[in-house]
N, C-alpha and C positions, 0 to 999 in steps of 0.2 A: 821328865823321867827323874826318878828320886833313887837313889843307890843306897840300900841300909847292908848292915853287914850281921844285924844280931836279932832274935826274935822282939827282945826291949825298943830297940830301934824301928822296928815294922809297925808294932802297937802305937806307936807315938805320930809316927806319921799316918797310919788309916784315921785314926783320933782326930787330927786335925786337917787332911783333905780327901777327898773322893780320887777314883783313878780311873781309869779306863780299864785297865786289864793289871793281873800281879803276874811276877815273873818270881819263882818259888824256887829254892835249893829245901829240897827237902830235911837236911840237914843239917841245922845250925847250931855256932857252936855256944846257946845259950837255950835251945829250948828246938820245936820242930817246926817244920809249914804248919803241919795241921794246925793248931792253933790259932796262928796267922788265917789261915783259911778260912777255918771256922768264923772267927771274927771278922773281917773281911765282909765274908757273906752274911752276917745280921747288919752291919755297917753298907753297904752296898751290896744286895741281892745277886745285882745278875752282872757282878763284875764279877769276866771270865780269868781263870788261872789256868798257866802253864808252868810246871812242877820238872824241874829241872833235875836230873837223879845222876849220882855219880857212884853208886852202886849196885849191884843186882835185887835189893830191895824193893818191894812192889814189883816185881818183876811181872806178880801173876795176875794183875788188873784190880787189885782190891782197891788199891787209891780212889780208885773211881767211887768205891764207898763209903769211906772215911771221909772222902774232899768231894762232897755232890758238884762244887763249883768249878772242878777239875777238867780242863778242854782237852787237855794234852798234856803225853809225859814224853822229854825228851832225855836219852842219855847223854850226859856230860863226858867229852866237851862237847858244847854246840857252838857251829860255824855260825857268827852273827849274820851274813843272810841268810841262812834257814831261820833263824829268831826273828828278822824283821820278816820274812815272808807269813811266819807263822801268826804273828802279831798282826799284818794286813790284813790277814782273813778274819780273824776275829773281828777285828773292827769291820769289816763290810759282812761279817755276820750282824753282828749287833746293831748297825746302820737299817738291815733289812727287817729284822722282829718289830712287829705292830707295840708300841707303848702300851700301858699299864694303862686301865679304864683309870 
């Protein structure tokens, strides 16, 4: 697990490793997820994001269009076991999709 606090900070680490899944505050106070997402998803395709929101923005599902990579929006705060539960399923989602030819 890697903790960035700034959208600078997120580009620098997708740059230098792969992840499993992003954990997204929509946002930050140097720039927004989208961004991060976007890049993200040309950097690693089918790494799943959960977008974290601590206001009634995106309220009405469009993230889902802006951030194709988007699994899940939760409002903030979130109880860290709903994060790890929600985290498990991704991962035993992703465990079960057939690989890329």
């Amino acid at each position: 697990m890697t903790l960035v606090i700034s959208q600078s900070e997120a580009m620098t680490q997708l740059r230098a490793q792969d992840f499993d899944a992003l954990i997204l505050e929509l946002v930050l106070p140097d720039g927004g997820a989208i961004a991060i997402a976007d890049f993200a998803a040309y950097r690693m395709p089918d790494v799943p994001v959960i977008t974290v929101n601590s206001s009634s923005f995106f309220s009405d599902g469009s993230i889902f269009q802006l951030m194709p990579n988007v699994h899940s929006v939760l409002q903030a705060p979130v109880a860290g076991q709903d994060l790890a539960a929600m985290m498990a399923h991704l991962k035993g989602k992703r465990k079960r999709q057939p690989s890329a030819p």
